[in-house]
C-alpha positions in Angstrom: 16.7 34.4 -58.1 16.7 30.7 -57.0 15.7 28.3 -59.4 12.9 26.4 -57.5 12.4 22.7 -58.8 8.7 21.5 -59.8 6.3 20.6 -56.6 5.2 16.9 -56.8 2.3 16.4 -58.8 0.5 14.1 -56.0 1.1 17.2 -53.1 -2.2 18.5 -51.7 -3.1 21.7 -53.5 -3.7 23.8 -50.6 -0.2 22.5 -49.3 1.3 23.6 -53.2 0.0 26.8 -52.8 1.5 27.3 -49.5 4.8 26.2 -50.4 4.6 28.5 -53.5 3.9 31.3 -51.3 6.9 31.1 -49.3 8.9 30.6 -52.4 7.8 34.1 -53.2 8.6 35.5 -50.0 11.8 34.1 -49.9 12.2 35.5 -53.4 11.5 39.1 -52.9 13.3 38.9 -49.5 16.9 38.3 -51.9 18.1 35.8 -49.1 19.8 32.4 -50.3 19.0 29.6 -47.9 22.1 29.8 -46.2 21.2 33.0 -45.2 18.0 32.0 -44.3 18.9 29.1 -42.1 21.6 31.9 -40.2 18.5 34.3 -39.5 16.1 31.7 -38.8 17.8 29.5 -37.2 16.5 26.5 -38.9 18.9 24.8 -41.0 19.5 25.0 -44.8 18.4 21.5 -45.4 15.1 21.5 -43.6 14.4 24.7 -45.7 15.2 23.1 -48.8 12.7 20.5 -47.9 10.1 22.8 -47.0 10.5 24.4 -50.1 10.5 21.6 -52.0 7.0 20.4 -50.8 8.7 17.4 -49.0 8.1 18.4 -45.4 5.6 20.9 -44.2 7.3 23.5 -41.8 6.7 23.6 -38.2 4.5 27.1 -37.0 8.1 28.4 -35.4 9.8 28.0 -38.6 6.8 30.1 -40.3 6.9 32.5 -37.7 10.7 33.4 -37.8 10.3 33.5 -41.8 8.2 35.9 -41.3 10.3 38.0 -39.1 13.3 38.4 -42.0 10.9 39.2 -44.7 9.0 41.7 -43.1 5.8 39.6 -43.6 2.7 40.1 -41.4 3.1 36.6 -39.3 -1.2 36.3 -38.4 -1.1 36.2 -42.5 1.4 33.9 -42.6 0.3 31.7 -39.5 -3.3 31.5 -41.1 -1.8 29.9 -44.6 0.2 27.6 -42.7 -3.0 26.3 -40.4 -5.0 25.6 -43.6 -1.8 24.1 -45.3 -1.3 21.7 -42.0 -5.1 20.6 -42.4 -5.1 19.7 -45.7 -1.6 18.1 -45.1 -3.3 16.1 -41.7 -5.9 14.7 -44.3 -3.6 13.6 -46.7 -1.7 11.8 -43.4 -5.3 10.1 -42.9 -6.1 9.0 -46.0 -2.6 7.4 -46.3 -3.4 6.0 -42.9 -6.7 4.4 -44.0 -5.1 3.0 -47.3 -2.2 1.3 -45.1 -5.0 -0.4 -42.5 -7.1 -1.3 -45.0 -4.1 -3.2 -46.4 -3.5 -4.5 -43.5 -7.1 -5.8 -42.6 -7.3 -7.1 -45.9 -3.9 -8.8 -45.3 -5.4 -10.2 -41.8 -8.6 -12.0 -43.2 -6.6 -13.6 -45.9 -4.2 -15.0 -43.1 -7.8 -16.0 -41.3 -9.3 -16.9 -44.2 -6.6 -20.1 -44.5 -8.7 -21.6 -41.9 -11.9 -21.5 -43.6 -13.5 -23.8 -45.8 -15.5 -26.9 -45.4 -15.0 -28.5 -41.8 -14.0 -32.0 -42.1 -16.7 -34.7 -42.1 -19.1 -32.1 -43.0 -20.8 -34.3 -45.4 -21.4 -36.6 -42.4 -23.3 -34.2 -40.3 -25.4 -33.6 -42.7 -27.4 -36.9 -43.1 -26.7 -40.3 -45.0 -26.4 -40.7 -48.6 -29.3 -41.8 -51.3 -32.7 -39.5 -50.1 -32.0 -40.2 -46.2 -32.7 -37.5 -44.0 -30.3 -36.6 -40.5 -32.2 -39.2 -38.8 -30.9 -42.0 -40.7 -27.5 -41.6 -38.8 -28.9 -41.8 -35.3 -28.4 -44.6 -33.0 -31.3 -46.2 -31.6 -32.6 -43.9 -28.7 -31.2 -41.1 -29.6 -34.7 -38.2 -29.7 -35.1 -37.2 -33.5 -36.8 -33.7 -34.2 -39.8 -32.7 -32.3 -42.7 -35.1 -32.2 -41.3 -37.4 -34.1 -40.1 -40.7 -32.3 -36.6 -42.4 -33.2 -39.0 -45.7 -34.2 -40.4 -44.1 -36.9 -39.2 -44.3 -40.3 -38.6 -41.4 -42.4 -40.0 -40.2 -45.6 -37.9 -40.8 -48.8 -38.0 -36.8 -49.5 -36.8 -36.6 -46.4 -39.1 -33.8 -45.0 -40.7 -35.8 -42.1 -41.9 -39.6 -40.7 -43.4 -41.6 -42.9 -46.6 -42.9 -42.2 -45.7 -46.3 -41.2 -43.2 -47.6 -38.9 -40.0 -48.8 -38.8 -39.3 -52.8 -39.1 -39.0 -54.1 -35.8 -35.7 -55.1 -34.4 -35.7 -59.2 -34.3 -34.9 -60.8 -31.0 -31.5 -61.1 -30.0 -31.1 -57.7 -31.7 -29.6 -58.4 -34.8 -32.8 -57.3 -36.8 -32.6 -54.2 -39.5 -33.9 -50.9 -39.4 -35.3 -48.9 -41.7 -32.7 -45.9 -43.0 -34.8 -43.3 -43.8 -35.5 -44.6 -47.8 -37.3 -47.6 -46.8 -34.2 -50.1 -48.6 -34.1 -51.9 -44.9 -30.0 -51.8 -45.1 -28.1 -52.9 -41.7 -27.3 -51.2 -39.1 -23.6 -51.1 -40.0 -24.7 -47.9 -42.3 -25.8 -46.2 -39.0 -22.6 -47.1 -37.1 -20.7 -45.3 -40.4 -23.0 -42.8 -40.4 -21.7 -41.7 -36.6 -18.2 -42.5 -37.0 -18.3 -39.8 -39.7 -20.1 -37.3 -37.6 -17.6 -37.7 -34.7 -14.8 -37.9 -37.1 -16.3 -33.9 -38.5 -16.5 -32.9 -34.4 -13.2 -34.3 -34.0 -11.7 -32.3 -37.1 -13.4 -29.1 -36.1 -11.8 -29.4 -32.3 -8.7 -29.9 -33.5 -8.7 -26.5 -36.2 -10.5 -24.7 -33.6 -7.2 -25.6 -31.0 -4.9 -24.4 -33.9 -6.4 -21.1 -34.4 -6.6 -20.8 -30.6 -2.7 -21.6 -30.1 -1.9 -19.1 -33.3 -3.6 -16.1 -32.3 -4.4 -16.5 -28.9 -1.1 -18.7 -27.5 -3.8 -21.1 -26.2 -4.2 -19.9 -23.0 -7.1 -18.2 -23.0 -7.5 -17.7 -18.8 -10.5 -16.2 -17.4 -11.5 -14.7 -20.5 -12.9 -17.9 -22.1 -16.3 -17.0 -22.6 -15.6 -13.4 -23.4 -15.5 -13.0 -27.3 -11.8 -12.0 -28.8 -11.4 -8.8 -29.8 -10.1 -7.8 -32.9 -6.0 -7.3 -32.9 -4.6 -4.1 -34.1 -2.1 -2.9 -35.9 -2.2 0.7 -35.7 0.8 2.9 -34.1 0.4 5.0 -31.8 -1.0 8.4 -33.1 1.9 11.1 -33.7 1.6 14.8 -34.1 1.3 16.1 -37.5 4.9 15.7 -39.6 6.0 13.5 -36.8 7.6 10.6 -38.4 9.3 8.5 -35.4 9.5 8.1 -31.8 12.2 6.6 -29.5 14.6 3.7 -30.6 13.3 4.8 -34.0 14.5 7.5 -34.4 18.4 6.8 -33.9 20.6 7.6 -36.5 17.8 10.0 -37.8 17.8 13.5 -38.9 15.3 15.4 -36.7 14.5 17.8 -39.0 13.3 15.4 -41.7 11.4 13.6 -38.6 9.8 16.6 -37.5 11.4 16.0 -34.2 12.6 19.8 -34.0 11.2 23.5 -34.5 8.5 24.1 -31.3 8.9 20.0 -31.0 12.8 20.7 -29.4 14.1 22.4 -26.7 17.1 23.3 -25.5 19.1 21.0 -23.1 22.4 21.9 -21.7 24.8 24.6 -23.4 28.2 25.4 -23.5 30.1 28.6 -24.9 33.6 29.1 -26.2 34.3 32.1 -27.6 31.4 32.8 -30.7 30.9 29.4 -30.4 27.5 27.7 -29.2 27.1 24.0 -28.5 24.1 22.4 -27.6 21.8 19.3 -26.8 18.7 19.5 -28.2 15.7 17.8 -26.8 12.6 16.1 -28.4 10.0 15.5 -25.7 7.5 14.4 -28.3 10.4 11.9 -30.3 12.0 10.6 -26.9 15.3 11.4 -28.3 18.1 13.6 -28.5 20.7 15.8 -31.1 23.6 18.1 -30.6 23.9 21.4 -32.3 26.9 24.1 -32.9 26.4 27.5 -34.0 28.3 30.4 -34.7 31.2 28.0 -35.6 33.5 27.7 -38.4 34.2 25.9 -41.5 35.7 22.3 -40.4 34.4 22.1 -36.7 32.1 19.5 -35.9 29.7 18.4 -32.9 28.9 14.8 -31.9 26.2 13.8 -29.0 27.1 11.0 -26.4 25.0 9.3 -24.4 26.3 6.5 -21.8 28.4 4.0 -24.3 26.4 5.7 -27.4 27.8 7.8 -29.8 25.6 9.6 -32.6 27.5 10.1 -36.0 29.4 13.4 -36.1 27.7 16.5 -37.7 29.9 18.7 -39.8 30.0 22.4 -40.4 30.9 22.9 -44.2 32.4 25.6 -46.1 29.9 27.7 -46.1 28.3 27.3 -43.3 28.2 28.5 -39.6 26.2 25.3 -37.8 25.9 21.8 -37.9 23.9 19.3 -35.7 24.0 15.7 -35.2 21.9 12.6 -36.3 19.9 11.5 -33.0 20.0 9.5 -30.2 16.6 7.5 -28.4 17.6 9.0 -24.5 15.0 9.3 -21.5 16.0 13.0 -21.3 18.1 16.2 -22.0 20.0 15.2 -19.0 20.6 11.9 -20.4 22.7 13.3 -22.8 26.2 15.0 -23.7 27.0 17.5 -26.9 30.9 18.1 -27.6 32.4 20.3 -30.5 35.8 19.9 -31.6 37.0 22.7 -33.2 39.1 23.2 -36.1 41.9 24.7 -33.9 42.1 21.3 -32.1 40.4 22.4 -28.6 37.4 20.2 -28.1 34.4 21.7 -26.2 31.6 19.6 -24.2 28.7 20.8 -22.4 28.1 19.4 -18.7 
């Protein structure tokens, strides 16, 4: 009887009880896993992880378990859809925990742009009691109803009720600031070159965040509001761990790349001997496989000047596949097997 190691504590319990399950059957069955991965055809290390909790099964694998143990597969079938559920959840919650990092990451990169806007102060108003108004030039319309000759309360919450000093001939006279202190008008003329020095500051970090996030050009689009980036991959299948270019040099099995995920690309026989290229649709990528073979053969899968790393058959062991290859198709692709003897066999 196989001594099972302990699930992982953190594993979904619906997913442990699954796993347990087929523990059992494997059990009363009396097979050893090389035994199982001959009559499955499923290799010994995917079952080892499936075993193990580490990997949830593909329904094919399920459905040929349950073909060598004599196990009524609809049972079987319906364990496995409520185990790929609660496995699917666990997927999303992960899922939500890495974007939430990640928007929490982005508005800390945004938020380095925040703060106060420089010559904020400015915009707001003069110093001592002056209101906004003390700031304007001479002409320039203060709030509604009230004219730009009035003076300004000292509380600063409207005019006052009399009227500013009159401006002496020859225009170098005084006007009243807001407080009624009669300072010059070179308080004024401070008073803007700080408001346009806090318009010019906030142009300038506006253009900075526009050339970081949006390469400052912003086209047609510039009075359409950004939309939010994203960082989210494209959604995969259930177990699916890679796609394409990212899955070279990985195995497919610990992907999920094979089981009803693979097919079966061009074949070659040589005597017992079955070599193959297997075909991931969903991953974009490729494997070779050999079967029936014996101890000390090995298969390797080429594609144009790419060579995956060679897969060996061991010692007790009748099959072997490859680490794979990112190709557009089967066809793409080339599975070779040299054997032990020395003859070297390659599908088309």
């Amino acid at each position: 009887m196989p001594r099972w190691k302990a699930l992982p504590d953190e594993l979904d319990p619906q997913v442990k009880e699954f796993a347990s399950q087929l523990r059992r059957l494997v059990d009363r069955s009396g097979l050893g896993i090389a035994a199982l991965s001959d009559r499955t055809g499923y290799s010994k290390t995917s079952w080892e992880r499936y075993l193990n909790g580490r990997l949830l099964p593909p329904k094919g694998a399920i459905v040929a378990l349950a073909e060598v143990t004599g196990t009524n597969p609809m049972h079987l079938t319906t364990m496995w859809e409520l185990a790929e559920r609660a496995w699917s959840r666990s997927e999303m919650r992960h899922d939500m925990t890495m974007e939430a990092i990640r928007i929490s990451q982005a508005r800390a990169a945004l938020g380095e742009f925040g703060g106060d806007a420089p010559g904020g102060r400015a915009a707001q108003g003069g110093g001592r009691g002056g209101s906004a108004t003390a700031a304007r030039p001479t002409g320039v319309a203060g709030p509604a109803g009230v004219s730009p000759a009035m003076g300004s309360r000292s509380d600063g919450f409207g005019p006052s009720a009399q009227p500013a000093a009159p401006a002496a001939p020859g225009g170098g006279g005084r006007r009243g600031n807001g407080n009624g202190n009669g300072k010059g008008g070179g308080g004024g003329r401070r008073g803007i070159t700080m408001v346009l020095a806090g318009v010019v500051g906030v142009a300038l970090v506006a253009a900075l965040a526009d050339v970081l996030f949006n390469g400052g050009d912003k086209g047609d689009q510039a009075d359409e509001p950004t939309p939010t980036p994203t960082t989210s991959a494209p959604k995969l299948p259930a177990g699916v761990e890679c796609v394409g270019d990212s899955c070279t040099g990985k195995d497919p099995e610990a992907m999920g790349c094979g089981g009803d995920l693979a097919a079966n690309g061009a074949e070659i026989r040589s005597g017992t001997t079955v070599v193959q290229v297997r075909y991931s649709k969903t991953c974009k990528a490729a494997w070779a496989r050999v079967q029936g073979a014996a101890p000390g053969d090995s298969v390797v899968l080429q594609s144009g000047t790419e060579s995956s790393k060679k897969g060996l058959v061991g010692k007790a062991d009748t099959d072997a596949y490859t680490p794979m290859l990112a190709v557009g198709s089967a066809a793409d692709a080339k599975a070779c097997a040299t054997l032990a003897t020395g003859k070297t066999v390659c599908t088309q």
